[in-house]
C-alpha positions in Angstrom: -61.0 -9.2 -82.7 -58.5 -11.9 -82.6 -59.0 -14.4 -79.0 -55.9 -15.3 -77.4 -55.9 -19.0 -75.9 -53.7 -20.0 -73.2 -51.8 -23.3 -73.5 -53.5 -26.1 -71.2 -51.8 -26.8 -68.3 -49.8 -29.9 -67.6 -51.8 -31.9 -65.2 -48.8 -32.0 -63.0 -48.9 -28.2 -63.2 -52.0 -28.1 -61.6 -51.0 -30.8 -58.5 -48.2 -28.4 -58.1 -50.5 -25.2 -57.7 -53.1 -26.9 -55.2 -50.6 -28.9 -53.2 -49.9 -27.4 -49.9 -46.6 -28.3 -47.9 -47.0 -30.5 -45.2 -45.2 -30.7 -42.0 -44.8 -34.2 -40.6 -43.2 -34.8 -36.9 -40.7 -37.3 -36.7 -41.1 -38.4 -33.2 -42.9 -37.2 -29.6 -40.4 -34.3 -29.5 -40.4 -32.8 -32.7 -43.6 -32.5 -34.3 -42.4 -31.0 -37.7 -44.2 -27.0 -36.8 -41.0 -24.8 -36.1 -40.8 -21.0 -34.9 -39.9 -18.7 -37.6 -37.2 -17.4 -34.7 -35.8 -20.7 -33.4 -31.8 -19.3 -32.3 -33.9 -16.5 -30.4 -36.0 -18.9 -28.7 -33.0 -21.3 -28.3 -30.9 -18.3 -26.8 -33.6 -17.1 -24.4 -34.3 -21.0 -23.3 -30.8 -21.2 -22.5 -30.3 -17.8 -21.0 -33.1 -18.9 -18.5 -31.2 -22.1 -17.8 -28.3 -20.1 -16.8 -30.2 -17.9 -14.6 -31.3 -20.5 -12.9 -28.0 -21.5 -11.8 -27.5 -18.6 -10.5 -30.5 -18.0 -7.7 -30.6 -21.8 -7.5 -30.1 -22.8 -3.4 -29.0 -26.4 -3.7 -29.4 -26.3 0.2 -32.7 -24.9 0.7 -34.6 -27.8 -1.5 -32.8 -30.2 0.0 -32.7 -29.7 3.6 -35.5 -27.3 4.6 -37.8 -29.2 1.4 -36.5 -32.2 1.4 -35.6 -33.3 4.6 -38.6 -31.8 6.4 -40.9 -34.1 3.9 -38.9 -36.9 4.6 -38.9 -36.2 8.2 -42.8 -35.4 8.4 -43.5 -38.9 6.2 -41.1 -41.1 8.2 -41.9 -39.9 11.4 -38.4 -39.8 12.6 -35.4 -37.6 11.8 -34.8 -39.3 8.4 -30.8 -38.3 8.4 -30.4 -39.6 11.8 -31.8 -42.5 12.1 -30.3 -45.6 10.7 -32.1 -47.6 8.4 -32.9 -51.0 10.0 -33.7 -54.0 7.5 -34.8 -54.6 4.7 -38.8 -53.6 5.0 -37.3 -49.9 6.3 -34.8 -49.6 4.0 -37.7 -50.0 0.9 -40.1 -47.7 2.9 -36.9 -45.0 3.1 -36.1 -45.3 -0.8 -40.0 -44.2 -1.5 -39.9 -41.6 1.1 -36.6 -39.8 0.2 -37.6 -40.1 -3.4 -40.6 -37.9 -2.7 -38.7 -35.9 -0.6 -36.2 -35.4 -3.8 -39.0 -34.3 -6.6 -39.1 -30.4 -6.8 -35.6 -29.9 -7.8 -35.0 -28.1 -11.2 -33.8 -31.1 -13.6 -37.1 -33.0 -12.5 -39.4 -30.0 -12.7 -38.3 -29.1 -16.2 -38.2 -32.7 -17.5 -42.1 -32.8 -17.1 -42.2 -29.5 -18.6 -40.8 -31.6 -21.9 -44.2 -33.9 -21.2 -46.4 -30.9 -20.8 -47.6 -30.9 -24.6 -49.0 -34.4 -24.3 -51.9 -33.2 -21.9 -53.1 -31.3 -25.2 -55.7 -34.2 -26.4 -59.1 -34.2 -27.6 -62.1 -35.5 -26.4 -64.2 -35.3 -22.5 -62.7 -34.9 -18.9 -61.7 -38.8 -18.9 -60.6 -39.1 -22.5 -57.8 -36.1 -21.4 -57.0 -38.0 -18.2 -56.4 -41.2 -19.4 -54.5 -40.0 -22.7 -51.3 -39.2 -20.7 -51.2 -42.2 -18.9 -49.8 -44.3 -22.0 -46.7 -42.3 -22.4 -46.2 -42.0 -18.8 -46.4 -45.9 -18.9 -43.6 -46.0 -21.5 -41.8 -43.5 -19.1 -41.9 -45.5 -16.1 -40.2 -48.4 -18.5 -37.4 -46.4 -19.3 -37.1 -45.8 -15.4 -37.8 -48.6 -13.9 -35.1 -50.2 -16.4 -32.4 -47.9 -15.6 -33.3 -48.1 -11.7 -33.3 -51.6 -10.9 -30.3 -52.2 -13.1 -27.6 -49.4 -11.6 -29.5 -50.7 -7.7 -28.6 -54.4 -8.6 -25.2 -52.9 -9.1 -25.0 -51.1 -6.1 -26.0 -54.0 -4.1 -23.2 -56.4 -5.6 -19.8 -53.6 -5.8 -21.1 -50.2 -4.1 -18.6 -50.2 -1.3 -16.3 -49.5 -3.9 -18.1 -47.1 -6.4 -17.5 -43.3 -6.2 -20.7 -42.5 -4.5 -20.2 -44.6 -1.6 -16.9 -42.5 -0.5 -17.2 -40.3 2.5 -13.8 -38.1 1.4 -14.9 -34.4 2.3 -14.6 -32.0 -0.5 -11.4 -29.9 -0.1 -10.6 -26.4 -1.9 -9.2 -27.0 -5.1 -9.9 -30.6 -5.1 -13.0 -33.0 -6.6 -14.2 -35.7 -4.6 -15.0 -38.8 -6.2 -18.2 -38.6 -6.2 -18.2 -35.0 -6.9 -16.5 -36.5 -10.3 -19.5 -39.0 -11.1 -21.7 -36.2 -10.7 -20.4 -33.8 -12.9 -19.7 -36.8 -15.5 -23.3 -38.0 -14.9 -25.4 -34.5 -15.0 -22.8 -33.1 -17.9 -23.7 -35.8 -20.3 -27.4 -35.7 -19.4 -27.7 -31.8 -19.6 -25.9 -31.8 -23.3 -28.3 -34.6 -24.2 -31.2 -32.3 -23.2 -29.5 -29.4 -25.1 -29.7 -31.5 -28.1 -33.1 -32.8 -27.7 -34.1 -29.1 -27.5 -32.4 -28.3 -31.0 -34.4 -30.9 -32.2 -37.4 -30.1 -31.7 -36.6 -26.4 -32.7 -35.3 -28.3 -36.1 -31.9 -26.9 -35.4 -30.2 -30.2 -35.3 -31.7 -33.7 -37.0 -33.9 -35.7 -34.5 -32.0 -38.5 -33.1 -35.4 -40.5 -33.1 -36.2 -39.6 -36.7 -35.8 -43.6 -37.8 -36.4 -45.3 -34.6 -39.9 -43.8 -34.3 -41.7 -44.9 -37.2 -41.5 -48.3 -35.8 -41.5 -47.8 -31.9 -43.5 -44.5 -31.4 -43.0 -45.0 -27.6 -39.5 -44.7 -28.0 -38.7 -41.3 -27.3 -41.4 -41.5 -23.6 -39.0 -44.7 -22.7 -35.6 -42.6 -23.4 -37.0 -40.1 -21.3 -37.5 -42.5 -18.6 -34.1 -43.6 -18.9 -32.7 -40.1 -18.6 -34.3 -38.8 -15.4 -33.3 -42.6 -14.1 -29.8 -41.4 -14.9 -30.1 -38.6 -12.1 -30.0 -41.7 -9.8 -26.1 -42.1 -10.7 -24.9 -38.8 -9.9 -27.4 -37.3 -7.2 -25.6 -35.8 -4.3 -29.0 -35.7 -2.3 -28.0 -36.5 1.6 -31.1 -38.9 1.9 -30.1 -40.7 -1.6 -26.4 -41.1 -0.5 -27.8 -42.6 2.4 -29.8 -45.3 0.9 -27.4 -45.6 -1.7 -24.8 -46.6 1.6 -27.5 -48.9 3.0 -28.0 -50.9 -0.1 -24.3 -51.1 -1.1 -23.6 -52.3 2.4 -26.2 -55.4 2.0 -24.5 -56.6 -0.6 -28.3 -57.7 -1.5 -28.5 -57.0 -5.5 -32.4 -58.0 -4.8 -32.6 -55.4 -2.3 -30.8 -52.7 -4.3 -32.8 -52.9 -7.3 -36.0 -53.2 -5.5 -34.9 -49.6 -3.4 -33.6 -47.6 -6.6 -36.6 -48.7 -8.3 -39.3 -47.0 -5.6 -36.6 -44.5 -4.8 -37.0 -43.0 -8.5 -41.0 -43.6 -8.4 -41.2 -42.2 -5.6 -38.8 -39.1 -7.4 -41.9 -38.6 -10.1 -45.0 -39.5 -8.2 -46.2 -36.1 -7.2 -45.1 -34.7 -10.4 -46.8 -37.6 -12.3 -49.9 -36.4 -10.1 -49.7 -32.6 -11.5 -49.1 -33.8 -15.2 -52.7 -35.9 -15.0 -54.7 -33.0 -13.1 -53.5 -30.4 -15.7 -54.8 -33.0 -18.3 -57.8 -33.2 -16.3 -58.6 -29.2 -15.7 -56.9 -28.0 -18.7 -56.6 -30.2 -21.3 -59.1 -29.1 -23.8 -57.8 -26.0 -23.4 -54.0 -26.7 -23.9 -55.1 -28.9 -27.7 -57.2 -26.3 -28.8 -53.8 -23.2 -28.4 -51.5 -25.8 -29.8 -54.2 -26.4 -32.6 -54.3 -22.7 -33.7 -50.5 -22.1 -33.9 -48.5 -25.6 -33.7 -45.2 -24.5 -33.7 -46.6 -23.5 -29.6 -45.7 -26.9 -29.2 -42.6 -27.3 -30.6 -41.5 -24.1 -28.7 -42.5 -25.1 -25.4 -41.2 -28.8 -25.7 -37.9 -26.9 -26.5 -37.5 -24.5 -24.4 -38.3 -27.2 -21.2 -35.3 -29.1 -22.6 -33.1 -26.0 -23.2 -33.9 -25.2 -19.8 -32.9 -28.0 -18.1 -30.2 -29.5 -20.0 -28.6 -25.9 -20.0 -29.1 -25.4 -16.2 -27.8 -29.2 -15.4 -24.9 -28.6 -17.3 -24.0 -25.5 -16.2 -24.5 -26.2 -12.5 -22.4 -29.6 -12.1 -19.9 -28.7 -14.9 -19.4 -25.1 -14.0 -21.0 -23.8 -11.0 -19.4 -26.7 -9.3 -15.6 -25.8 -10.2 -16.5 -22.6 -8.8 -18.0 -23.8 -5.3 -14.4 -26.1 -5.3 -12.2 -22.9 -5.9 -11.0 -24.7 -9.3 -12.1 -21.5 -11.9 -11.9 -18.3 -9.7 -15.6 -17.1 -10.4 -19.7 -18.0 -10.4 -22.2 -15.9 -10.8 -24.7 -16.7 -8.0 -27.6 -15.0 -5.7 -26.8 -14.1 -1.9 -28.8 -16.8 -0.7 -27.5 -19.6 -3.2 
């Protein structure tokens, strides 16, 4: 009986046998664990974005939300009453800024941030975990907010936003313009940064983020900031007219800045209790199938980039009578 020997194996043979491929994130957003259906997830995401164009009622957040919070935390009719000095005009920026948070960009921006209430550890461990990146979020804020205010308060009077021209039939206003410019740019940017972490498209923070992990939470920041520049909200163009008339850069800052705190403080508030109440929960579901997370960050950016670029690039040339048809819901 003749015994048949197999050749030993290379020693690199046997790394390659036990060595198991591993999935490394390359920043906040894309953690490296994609769905094995990413352009159905992608389509869907953006389908949703669309339909929320569609039953979205620009005038019911604003005026029955938004003005009757202003008006309930001011006390006074907030459109009617002008803003007197300097002390008022800071308290109004706050106010209004609440008064501004539950529209759709915001709302689905902190869906992006949901994922980071996933960590380990007790009740105050999960609390205090998000507080970090909403720190570096604030920077990114803060940054873009007192910058584009100091602005304001030196040249206002002559930007875009500061013109009263009604908006005609077949015609843009000029600050209809710098919204659509404003909101295009930053709903493709969330389109992107949804690819990305659906590994569709490279991550833009692939080599930043080694070296400044916080970079993508201050980016953010920066980007919900941006809404700043091309919000239409009555009670924004208000103290938007107030601080470009003060010609006070100090003063301008100082309002944007609270005006977009003020944006992000209630949903700031709901991103920590869902930590608090649910955060064990949310690590150990991500834990058992990670590419949970990369689907959810996604489709919060598909969402809203899709649904920001669709209504200020298209459903607005529709409202103007410039393309002869919208989609949109009765009440919208």
């Amino acid at each position: 009986m003749t015994q048949t020997h197999r050749p030993p194996r290379h020693p690199d043979d046997q790394i390659r046998l036990t060595r198991t491929p591993v999935r490394v994130g390359t920043s906040t957003f894309v953690n490296g664990h994609f769905p094995r259906r990413r352009g159905l997830v992608a389509l869907l995401a953006v389908l949703g974005g669309f339909l929320l164009t569609v039953v979205w009622s620009a005038e019911f957040v604003d005026q029955t939300v938004g003005d009757n919070v202003a008006n309930t935390l001011l006390g006074h009719d907030a459109k009617e009453t002008p803003i007197q000095g300097i002390a008022a005009g800071v308290l109004f920026a706050f106010v209004s800024g609440i008064a501004g948070t539950f529209t759709a960009c915001n709302i689905a921006a902190f869906g992006a941030l949901a994922p980071l209430t996933g960590s380990t550890g007790g009740r105050w461990s999960r609390f205090a975990a998000p507080l970090r990146p909403l720190g570096w979020m604030a920077v990114g804020m803060v940054t873009v907010s007192a910058a584009y205010g100091a602005v304001v308060g030196l040249v206002g009077t002559s930007m875009p936003q500061f013109s009263t021209a009604p908006t005609t039939p077949g015609g843009l206003s000029p600050r209809s313009i710098q919204s659509m410019a404003v909101f295009g740019v930053i709903g493709l940017v969330m389109v992107y940064l949804g690819l990305a972490s659906l590994g569709v498209v490279p991550d833009p923070f692939a080599r930043i983020a080694p070296r400044h992990p916080n970079a993508p939470m201050v980016f953010m920041g920066a980007l919900i900031a941006g809404f700043l520049i091309g919000r239409p909200f009555a009670l924004f163009r208000q103290m938007f007219r107030d601080a470009a008339e003060s010609g006070n850069p100090l003063y301008g800052a100082a309002a944007f800045t609270l005006q977009s705190i003020g944006n992000i403080v209630i949903m700031a508030v709901l991103f920590l209790l869902l930590a608090w109440f649910a955060g064990s929960r949310l690590q150990r579901w991500f834990a058992a199938r990670p590419s949970r997370l990369a689907v959810l960050t996604a489709v919060a950016f598909l969402v809203a980039g899709a649904f920001t670029f669709l209504y200020w690039d298209v459903r607005l040339l529709a409202r103007r009578e410039i393309i002869p048809w919208y989609p949109t819901a009765p009440w919208a």
